[in-house]
C-alpha positions in Angstrom: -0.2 6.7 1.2 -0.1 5.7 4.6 1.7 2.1 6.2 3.7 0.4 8.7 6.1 -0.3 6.4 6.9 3.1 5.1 8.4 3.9 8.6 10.7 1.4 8.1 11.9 1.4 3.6 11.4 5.5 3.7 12.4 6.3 7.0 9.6 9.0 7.4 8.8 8.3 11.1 5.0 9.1 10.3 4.3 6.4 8.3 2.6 8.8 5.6 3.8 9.8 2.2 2.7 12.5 0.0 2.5 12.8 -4.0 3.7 10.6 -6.9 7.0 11.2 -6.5 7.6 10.2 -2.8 5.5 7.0 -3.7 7.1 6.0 -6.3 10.7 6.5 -5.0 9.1 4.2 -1.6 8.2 1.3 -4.1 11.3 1.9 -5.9 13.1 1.2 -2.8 11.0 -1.4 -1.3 11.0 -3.5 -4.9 15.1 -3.0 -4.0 15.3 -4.7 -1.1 12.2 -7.3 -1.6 13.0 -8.2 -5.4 10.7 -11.4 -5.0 8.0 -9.3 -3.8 4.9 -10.7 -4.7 1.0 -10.9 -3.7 -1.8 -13.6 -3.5 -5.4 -11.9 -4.3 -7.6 -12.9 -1.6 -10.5 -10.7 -2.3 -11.6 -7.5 -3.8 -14.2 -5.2 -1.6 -15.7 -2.7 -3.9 -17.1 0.1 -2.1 -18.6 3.3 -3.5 -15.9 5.3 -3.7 -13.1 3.2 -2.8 -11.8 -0.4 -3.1 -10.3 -2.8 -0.5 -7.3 -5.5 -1.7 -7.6 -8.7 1.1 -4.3 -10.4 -0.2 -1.1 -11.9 1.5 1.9 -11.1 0.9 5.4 -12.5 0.3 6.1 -13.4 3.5 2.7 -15.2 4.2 1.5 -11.9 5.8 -2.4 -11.0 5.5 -2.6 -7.6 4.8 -5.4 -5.2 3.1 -5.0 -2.0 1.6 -7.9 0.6 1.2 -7.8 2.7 -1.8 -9.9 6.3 -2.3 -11.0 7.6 -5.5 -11.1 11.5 -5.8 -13.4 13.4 -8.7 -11.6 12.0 -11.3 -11.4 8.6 -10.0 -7.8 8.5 -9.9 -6.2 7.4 -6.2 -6.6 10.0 -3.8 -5.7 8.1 -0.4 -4.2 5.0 0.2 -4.0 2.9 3.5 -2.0 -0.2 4.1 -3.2 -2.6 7.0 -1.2 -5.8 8.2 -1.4 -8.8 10.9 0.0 -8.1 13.7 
């Protein structure tokens, strides 16, 4: 999983994390600090082996977020994008 915001909630200076564990321990952290965090669904972009989430985000932030699916279409790569 790679984003902005991991540099700042994991302090992993690379922005990239690696396996269930260090992803769920970031969202463990973030849902910490943010505990209103919350998303409004703007669109769904279905590609062929991956999806794309349009939404905004609790702080009015438009954002997207690119999803891969490996062989057995489980989550392979994920990449968070955000206004700047």
């Amino acid at each position: 999983m790679s984003s902005p915001v991991i540099i700042q909630v994991a302090a992993e200076p690379s922005g990239t994390l690696r396996g269930k564990a260090a992803v769920g321990a970031y969202w463990a952290k973030a849902l910490e600090l943010i505990p209103d965090l919350h998303f409004e669904l703007i669109s769904v972009l279905v590609g062929v082996t991956s999806i794309t989430l349009y939404y905004k985000g609790t702080q009015g932030r438009v954002a997207a977020e690119v999803f891969h699916f490996g062989a057995r279409q489980m989550v392979s790569r994920a990449f968070a994008h955000y206004d700047v």
